[in-house]
N, CA and C atoms of all chains as a GROMACS GRO file, in nm:
protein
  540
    1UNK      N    1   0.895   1.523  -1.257
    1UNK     CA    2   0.993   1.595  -1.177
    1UNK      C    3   1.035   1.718  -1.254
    2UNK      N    4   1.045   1.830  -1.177
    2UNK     CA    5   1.087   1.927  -1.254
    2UNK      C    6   1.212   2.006  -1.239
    3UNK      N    7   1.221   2.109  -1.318
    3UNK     CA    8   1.359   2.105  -1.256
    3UNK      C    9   1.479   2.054  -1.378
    4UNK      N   10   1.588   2.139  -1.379
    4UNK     CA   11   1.747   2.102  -1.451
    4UNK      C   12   1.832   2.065  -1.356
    5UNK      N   13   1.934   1.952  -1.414
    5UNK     CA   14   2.017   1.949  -1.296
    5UNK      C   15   2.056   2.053  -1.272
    6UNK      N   16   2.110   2.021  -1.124
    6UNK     CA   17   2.178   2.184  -1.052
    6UNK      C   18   2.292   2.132  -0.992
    7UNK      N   19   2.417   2.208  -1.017
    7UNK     CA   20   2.506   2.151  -0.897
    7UNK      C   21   2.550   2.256  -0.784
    8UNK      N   22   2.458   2.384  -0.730
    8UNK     CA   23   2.435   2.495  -0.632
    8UNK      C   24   2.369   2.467  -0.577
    9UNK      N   25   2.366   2.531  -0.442
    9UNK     CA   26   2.247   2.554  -0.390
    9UNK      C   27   2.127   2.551  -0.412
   10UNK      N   28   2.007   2.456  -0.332
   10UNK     CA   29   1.895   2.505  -0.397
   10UNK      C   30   1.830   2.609  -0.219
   11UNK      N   31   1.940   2.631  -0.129
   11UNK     CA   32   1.860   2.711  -0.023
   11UNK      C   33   1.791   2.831  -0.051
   12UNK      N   34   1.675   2.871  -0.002
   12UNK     CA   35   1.624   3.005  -0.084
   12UNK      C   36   1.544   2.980  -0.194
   13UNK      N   37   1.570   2.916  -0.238
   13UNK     CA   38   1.481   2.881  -0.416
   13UNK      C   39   1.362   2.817  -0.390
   14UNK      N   40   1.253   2.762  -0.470
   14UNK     CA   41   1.180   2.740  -0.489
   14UNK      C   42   1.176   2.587  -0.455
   15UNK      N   43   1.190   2.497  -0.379
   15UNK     CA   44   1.245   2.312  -0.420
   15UNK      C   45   1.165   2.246  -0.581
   16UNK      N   46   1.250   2.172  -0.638
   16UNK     CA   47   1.167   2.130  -0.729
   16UNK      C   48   1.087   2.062  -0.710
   17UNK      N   49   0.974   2.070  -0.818
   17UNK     CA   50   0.868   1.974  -0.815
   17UNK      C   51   0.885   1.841  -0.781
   18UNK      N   52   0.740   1.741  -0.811
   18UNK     CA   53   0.855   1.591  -0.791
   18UNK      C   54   0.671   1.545  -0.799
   19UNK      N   55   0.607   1.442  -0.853
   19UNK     CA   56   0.554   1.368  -0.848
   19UNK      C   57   0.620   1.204  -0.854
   20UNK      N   58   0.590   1.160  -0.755
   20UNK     CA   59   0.669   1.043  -0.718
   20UNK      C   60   0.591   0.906  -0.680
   21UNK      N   61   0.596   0.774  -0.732
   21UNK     CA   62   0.494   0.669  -0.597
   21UNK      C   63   0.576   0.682  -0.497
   22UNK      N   64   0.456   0.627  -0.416
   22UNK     CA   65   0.470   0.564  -0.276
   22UNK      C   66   0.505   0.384  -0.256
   23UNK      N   67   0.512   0.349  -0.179
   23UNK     CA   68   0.540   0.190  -0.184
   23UNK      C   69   0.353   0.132  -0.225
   24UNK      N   70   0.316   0.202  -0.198
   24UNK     CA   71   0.153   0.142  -0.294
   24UNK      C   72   0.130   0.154  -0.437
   25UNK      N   73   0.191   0.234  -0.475
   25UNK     CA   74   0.167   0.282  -0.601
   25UNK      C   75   0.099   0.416  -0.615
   26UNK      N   76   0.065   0.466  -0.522
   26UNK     CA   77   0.035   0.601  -0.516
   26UNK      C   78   0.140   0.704  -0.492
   27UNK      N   79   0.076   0.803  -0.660
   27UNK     CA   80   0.178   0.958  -0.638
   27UNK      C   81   0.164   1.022  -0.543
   28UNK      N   82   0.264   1.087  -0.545
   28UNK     CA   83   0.306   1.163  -0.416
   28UNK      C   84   0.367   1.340  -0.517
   29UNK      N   85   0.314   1.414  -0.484
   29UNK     CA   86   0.338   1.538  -0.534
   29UNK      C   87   0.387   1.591  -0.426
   30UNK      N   88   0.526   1.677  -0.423
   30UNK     CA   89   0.517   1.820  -0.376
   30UNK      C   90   0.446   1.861  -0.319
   31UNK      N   91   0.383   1.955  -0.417
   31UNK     CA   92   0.252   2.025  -0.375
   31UNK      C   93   0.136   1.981  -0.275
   32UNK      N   94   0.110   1.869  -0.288
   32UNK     CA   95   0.001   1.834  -0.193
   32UNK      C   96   0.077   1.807  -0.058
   33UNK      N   97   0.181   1.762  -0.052
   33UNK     CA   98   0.223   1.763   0.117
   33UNK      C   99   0.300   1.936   0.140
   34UNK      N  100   0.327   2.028   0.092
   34UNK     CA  101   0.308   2.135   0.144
   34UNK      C  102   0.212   2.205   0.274
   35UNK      N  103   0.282   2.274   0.300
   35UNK     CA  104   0.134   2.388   0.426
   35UNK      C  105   0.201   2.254   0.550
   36UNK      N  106   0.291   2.223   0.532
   36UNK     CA  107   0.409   2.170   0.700
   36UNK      C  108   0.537   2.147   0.649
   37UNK      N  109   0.601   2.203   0.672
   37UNK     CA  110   0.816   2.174   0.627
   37UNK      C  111   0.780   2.011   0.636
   38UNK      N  112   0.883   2.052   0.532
   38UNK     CA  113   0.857   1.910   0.463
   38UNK      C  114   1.050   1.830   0.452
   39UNK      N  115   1.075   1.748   0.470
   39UNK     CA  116   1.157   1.654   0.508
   39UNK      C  117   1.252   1.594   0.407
   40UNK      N  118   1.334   1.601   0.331
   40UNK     CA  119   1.363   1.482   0.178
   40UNK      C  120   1.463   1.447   0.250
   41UNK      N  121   1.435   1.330   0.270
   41UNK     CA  122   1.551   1.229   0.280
   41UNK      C  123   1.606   1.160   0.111
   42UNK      N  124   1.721   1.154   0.059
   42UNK     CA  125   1.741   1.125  -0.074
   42UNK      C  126   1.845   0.984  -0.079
   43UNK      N  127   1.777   0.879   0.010
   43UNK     CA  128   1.932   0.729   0.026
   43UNK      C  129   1.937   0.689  -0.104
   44UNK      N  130   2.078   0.628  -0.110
   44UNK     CA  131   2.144   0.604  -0.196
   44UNK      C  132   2.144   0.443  -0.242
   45UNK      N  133   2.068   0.331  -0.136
   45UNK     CA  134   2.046   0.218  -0.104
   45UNK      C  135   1.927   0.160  -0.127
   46UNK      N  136   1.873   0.082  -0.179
   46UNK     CA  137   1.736   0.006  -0.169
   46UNK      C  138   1.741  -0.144  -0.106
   47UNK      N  139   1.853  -0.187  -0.084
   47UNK     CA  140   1.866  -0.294  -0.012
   47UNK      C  141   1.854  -0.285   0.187
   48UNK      N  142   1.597   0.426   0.935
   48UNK     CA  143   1.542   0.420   1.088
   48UNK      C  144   1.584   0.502   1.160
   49UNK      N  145   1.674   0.556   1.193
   49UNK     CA  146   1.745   0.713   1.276
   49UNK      C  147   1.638   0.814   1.259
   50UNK      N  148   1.640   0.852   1.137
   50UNK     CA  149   1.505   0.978   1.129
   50UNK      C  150   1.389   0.904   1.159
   51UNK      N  151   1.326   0.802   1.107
   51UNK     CA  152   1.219   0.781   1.174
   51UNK      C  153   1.180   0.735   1.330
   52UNK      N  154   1.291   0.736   1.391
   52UNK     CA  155   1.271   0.728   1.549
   52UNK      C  156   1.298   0.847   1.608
   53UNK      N  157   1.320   0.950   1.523
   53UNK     CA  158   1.364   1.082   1.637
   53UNK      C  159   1.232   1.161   1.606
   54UNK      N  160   1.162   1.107   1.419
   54UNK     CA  161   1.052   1.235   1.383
   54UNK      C  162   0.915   1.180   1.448
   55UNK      N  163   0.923   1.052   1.475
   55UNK     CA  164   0.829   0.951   1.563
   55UNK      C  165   0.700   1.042   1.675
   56UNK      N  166   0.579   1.053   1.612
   56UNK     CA  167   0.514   1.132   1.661
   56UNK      C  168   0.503   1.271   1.614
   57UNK      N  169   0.570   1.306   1.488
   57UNK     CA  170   0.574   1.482   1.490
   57UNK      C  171   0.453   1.459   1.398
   58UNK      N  172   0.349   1.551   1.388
   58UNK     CA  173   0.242   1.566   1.330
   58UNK      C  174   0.254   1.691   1.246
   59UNK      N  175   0.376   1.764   1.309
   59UNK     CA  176   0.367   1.920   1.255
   59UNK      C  177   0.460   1.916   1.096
   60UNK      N  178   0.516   1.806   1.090
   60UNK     CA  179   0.583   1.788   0.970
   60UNK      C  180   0.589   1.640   0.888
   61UNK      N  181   0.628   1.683   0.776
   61UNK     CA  182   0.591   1.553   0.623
   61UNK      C  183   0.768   1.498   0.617
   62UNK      N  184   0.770   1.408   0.652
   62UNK     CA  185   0.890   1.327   0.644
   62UNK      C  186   0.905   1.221   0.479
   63UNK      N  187   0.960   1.248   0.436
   63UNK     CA  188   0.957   1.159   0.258
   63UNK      C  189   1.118   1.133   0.273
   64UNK      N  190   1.110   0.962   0.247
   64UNK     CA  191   1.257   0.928   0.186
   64UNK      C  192   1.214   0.873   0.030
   65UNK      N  193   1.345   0.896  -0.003
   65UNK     CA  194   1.331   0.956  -0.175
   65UNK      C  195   1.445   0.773  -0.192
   66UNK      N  196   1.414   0.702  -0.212
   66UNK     CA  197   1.519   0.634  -0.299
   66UNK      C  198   1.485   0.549  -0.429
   67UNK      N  199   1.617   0.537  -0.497
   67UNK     CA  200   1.583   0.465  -0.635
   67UNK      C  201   1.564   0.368  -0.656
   68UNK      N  202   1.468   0.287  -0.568
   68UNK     CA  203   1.399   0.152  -0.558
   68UNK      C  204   1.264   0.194  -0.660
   69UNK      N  205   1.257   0.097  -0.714
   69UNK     CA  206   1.097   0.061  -0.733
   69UNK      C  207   0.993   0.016  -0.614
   70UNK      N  208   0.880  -0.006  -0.698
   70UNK     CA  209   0.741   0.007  -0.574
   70UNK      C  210   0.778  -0.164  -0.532
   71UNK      N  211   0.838  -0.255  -0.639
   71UNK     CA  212   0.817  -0.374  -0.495
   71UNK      C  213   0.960  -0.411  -0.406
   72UNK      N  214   1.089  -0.320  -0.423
   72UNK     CA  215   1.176  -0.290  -0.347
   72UNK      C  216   1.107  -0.142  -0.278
   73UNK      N  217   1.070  -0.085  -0.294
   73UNK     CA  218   1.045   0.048  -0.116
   73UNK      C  219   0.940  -0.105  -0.025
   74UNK      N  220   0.824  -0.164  -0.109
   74UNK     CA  221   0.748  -0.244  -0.059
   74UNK      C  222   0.815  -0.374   0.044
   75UNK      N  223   0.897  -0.419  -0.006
   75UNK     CA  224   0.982  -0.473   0.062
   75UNK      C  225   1.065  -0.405   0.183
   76UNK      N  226   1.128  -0.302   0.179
   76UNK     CA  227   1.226  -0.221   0.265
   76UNK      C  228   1.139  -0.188   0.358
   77UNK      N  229   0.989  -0.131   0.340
   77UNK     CA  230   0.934  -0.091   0.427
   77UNK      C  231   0.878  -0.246   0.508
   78UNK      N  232   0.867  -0.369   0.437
   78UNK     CA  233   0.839  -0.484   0.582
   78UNK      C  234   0.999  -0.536   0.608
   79UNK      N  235   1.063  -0.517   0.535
   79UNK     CA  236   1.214  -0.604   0.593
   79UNK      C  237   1.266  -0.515   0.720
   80UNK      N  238   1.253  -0.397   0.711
   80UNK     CA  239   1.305  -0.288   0.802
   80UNK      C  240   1.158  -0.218   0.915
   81UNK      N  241   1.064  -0.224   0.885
   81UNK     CA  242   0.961  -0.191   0.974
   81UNK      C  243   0.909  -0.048   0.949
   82UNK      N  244   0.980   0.024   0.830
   82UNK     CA  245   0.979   0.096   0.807
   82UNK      C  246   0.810   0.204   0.772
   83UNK      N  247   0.809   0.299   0.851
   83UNK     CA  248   0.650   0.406   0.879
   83UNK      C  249   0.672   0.466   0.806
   84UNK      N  250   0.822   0.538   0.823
   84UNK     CA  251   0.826   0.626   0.711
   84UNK      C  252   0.796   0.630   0.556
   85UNK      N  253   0.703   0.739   0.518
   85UNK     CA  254   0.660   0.707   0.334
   85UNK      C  255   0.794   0.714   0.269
   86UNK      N  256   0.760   0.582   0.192
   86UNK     CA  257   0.908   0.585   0.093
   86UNK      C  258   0.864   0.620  -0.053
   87UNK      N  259   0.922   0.711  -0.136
   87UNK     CA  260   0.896   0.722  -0.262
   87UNK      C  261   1.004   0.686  -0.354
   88UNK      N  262   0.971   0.619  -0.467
   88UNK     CA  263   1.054   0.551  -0.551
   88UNK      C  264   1.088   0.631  -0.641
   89UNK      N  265   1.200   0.651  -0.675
   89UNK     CA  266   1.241   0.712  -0.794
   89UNK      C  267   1.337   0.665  -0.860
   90UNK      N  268   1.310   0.552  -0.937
   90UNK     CA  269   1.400   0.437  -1.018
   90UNK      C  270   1.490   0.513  -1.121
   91UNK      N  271   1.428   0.592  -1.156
   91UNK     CA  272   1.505   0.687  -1.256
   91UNK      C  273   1.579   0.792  -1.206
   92UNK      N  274   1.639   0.803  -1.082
   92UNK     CA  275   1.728   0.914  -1.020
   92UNK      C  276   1.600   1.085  -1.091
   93UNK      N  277   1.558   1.101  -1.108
   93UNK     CA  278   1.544   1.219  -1.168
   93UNK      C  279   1.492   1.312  -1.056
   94UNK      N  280   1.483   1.317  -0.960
   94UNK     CA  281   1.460   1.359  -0.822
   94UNK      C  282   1.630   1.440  -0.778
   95UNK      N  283   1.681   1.292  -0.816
   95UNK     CA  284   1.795   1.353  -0.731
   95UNK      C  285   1.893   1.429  -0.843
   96UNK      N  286   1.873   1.413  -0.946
   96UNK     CA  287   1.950   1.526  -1.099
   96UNK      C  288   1.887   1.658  -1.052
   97UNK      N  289   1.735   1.701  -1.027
   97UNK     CA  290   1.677   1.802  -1.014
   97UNK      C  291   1.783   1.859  -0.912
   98UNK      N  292   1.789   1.796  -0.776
   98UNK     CA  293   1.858   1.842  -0.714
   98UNK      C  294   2.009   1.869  -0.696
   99UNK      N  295   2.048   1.834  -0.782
   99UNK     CA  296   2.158   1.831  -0.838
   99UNK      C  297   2.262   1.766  -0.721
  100UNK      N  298   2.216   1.653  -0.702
  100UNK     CA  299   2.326   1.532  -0.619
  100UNK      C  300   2.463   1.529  -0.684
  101UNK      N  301   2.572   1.531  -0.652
  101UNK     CA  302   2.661   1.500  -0.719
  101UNK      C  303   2.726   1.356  -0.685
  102UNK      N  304   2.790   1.316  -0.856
  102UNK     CA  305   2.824   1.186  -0.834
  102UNK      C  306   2.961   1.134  -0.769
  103UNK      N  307   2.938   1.076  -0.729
  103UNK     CA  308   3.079   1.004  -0.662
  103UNK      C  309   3.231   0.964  -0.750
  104UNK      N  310   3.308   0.952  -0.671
  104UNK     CA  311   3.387   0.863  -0.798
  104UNK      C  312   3.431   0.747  -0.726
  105UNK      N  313   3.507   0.690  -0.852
  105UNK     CA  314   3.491   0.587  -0.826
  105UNK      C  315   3.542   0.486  -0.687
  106UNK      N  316   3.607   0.565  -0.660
  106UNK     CA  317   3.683   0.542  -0.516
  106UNK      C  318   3.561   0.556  -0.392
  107UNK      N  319   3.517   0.650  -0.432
  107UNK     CA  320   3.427   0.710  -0.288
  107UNK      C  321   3.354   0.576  -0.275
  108UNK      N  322   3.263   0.555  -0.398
  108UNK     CA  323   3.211   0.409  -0.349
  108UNK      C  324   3.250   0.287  -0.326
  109UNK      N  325   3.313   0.225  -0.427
  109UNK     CA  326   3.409   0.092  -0.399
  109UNK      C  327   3.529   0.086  -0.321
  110UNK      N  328   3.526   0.192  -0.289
  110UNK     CA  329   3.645   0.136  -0.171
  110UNK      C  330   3.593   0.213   0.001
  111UNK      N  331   3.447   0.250  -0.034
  111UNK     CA  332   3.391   0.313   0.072
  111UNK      C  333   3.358   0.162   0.174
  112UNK      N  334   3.382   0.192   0.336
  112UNK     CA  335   3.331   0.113   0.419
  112UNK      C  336   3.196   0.056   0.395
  113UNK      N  337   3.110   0.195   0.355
  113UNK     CA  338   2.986   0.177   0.389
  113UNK      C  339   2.915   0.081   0.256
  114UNK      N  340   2.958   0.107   0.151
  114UNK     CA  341   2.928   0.019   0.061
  114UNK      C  342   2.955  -0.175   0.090
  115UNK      N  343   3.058  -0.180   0.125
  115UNK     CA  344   3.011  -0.277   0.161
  115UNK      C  345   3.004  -0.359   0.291
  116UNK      N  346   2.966  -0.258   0.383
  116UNK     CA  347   2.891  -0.297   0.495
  116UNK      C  348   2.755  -0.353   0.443
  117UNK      N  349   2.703  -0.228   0.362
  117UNK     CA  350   2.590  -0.269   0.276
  117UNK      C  351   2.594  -0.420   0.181
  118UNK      N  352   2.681  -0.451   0.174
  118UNK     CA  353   2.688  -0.593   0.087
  118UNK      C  354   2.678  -0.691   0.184
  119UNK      N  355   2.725  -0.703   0.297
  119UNK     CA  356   2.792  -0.771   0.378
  119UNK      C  357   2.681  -0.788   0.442
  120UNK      N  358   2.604  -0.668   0.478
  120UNK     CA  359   2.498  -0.678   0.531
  120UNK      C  360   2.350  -0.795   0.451
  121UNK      N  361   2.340  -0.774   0.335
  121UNK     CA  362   2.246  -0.796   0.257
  121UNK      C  363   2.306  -1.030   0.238
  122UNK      N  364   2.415  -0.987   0.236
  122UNK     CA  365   2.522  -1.143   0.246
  122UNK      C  366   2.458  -1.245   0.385
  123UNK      N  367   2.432  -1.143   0.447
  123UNK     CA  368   2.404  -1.204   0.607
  123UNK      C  369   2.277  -1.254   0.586
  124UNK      N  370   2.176  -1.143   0.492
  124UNK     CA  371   2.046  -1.210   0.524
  124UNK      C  372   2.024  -1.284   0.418
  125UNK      N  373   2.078  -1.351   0.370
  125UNK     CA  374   2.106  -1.484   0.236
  125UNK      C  375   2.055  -1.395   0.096
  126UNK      N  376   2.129  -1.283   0.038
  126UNK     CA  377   2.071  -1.247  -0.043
  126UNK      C  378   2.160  -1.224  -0.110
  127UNK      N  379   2.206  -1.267  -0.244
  127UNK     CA  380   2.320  -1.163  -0.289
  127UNK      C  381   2.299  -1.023  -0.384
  128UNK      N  382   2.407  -0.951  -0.322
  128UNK     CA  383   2.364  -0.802  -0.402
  128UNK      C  384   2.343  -0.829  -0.570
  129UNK      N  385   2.229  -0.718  -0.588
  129UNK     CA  386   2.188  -0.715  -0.682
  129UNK      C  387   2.285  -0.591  -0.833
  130UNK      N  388   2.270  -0.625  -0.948
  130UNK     CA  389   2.336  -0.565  -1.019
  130UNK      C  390   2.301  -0.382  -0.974
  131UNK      N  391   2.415  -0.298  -1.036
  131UNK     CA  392   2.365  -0.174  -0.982
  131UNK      C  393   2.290  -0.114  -1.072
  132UNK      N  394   2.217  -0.022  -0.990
  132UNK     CA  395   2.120   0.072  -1.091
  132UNK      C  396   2.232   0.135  -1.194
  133UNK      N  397   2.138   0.193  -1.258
  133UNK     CA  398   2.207   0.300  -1.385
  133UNK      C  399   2.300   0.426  -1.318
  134UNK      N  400   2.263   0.435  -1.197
  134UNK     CA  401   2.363   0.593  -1.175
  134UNK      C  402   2.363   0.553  -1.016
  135UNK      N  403   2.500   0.428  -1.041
  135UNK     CA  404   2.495   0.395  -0.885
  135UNK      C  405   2.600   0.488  -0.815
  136UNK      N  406   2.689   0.612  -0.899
  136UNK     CA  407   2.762   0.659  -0.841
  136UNK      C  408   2.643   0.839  -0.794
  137UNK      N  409   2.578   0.846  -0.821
  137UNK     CA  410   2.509   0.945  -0.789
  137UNK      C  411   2.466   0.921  -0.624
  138UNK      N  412   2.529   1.076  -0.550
  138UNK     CA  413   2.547   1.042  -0.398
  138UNK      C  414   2.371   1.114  -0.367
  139UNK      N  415   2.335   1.106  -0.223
  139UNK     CA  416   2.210   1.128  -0.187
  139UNK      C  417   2.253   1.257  -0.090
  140UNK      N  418   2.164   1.276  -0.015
  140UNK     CA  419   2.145   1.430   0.084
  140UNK      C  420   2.030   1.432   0.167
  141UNK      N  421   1.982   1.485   0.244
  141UNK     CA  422   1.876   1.578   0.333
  141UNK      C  423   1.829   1.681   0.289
  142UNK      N  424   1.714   1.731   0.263
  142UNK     CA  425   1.667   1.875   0.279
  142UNK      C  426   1.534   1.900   0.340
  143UNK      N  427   1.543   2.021   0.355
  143UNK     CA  428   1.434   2.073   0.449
  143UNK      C  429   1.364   2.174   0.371
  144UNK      N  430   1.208   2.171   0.348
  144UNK     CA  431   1.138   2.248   0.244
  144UNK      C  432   1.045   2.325   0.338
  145UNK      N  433   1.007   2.424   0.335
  145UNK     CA  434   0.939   2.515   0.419
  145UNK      C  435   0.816   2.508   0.371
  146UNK      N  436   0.690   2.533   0.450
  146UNK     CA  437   0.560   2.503   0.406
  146UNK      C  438   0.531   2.589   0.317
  147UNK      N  439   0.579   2.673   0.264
  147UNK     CA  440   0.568   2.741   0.153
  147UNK      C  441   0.642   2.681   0.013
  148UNK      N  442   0.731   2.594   0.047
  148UNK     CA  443   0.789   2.499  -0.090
  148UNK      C  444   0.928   2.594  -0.108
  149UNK      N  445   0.995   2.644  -0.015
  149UNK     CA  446   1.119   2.728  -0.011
  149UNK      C  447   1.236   2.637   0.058
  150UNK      N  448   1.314   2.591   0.001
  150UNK     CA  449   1.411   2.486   0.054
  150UNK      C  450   1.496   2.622   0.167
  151UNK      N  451   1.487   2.548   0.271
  151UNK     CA  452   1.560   2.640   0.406
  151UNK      C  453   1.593   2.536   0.432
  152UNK      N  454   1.733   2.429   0.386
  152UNK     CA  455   1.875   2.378   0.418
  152UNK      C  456   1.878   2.212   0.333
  153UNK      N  457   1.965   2.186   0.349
  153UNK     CA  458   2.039   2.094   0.246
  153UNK      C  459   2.148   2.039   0.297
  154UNK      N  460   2.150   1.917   0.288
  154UNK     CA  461   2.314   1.853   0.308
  154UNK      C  462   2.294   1.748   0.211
  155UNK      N  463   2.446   1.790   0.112
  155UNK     CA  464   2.452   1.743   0.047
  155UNK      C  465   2.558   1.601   0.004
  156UNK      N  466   2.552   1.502   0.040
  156UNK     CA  467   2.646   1.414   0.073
  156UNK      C  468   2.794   1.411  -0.012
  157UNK      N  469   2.881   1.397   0.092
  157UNK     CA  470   3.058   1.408  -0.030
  157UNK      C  471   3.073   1.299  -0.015
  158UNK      N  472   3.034   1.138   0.009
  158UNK     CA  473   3.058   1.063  -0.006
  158UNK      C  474   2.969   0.914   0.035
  159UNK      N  475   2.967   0.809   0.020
  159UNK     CA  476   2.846   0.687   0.018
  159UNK      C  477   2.779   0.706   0.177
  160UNK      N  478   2.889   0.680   0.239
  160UNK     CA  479   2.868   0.713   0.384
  160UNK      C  480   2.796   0.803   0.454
  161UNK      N  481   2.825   0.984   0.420
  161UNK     CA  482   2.858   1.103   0.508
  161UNK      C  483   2.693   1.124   0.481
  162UNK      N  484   2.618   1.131   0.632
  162UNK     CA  485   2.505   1.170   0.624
  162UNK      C  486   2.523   1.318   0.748
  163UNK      N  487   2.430   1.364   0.737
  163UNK     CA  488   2.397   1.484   0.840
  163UNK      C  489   2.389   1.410   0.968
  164UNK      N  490   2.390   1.463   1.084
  164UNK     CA  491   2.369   1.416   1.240
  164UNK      C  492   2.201   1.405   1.227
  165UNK      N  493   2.154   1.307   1.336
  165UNK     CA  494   2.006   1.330   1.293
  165UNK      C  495   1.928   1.469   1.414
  166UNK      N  496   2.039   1.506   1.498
  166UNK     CA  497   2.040   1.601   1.550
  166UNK      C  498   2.010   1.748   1.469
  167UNK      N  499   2.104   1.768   1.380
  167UNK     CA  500   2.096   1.852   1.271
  167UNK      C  501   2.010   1.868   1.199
  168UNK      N  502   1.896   1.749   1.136
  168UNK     CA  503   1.778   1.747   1.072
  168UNK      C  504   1.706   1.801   1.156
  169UNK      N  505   1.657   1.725   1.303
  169UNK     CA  506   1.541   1.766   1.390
  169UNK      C  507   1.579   1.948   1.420
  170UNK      N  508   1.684   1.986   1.417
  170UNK     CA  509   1.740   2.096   1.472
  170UNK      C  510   1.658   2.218   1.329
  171UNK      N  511   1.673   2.138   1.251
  171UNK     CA  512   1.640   2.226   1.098
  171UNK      C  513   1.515   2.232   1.078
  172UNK      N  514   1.476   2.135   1.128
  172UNK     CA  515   1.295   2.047   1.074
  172UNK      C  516   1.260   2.140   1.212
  173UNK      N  517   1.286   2.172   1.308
  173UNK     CA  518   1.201   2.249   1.447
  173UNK      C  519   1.223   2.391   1.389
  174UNK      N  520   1.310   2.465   1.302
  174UNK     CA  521   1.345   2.577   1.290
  174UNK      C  522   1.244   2.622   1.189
  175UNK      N  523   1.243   2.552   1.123
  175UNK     CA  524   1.139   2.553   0.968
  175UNK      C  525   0.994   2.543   0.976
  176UNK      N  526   0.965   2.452   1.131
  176UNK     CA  527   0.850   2.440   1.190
  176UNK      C  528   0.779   2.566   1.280
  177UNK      N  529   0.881   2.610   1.298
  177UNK     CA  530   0.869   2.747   1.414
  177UNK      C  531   0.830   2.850   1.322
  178UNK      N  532   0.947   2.874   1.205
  178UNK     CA  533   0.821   2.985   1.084
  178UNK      C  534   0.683   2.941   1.055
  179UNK      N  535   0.707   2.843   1.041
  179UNK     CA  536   0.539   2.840   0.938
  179UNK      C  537   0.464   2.858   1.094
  180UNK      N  538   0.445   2.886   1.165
  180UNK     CA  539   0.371   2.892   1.332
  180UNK      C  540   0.280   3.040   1.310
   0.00000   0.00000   0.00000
């Protein structure tokens, strides 16, 4: 993940990076789901 | 489930929920809840520091409804809540990233509860969809 915390705006900017799993175990980059607006939902819950 | 029944069918956009589950809690959430939407784990909050979530205090959560609706809820289905993560006061948000990787909007949560309308997402997610066209 890239990126410092921020406590501004990130509208306009660049979004940070983020390699992340999936519920399989597969990463999930940024970058590769680019080229369609892209969505972050960020819950606060895992239950 | 709200966003994933309104984005239900959009092909033109990448829907990601971000939470600080591990792979066999999203694995779970996605059969306990039915859940399509891709869930990505980020056990270590560091997703949401980048974005600079801000944390709650201590009020917002423990004495928030929604927290323990969430208990109450999890009580019902014979489970008892589990100890909290490391940065259980760190609140969550919405954003909308443009196919170019340019964040065009954000809501950023003031409290456990306060999410965006899911009106407001689709409203943002069609606007963001209409540039990249």
């Amino acid at each position: 993940v890239g990126g410092l915390a921020r406590v501004t705006s990130l509208v306009g900017e660049a979004a940070p990076s983020f390699r992340l799993p999936d519920a399989d175990g597969h990463p999930v980059a940024l970058a590769d789901v680019l080229g369609r607006p892209v969505l972050l939902v960020f819950t606060r819950h895992v239950h | 489930v709200e966003v994933q029944q309104a984005l239900s069918g959009r092909t033109d956009i990448v829907a990601l929920a971000v939470t600080p589950g591990s792979q066999a809690e999203l694995q779970r959430l996605r059969t306990e809840r039915g859940l399509t939407l891709r869930l990505l784990g980020d056990p270590s909050w560091s997703l949401y520091r980048a974005w600079g979530f801000p944390r709650a205090r201590w009020s917002g959560i423990w004495l928030s409804p929604a927290t323990w609706l969430a208990y109450l809820r999890l009580l019902a289905r014979g489970r008892r809540p589990g100890r909290p993560t490391e940065d259980v006061y760190r609140l969550g948000g919405d954003a909308v990233i443009d196919a170019s990787g340019i964040v065009t909007w954000e809501y950023r949560s003031r409290h456990a509860a306060d999410r965006p309308s899911i009106d407001e997402i689709v409203r943002q997610l069609d606007t963001a969809a209409a540039r990249s066209r």
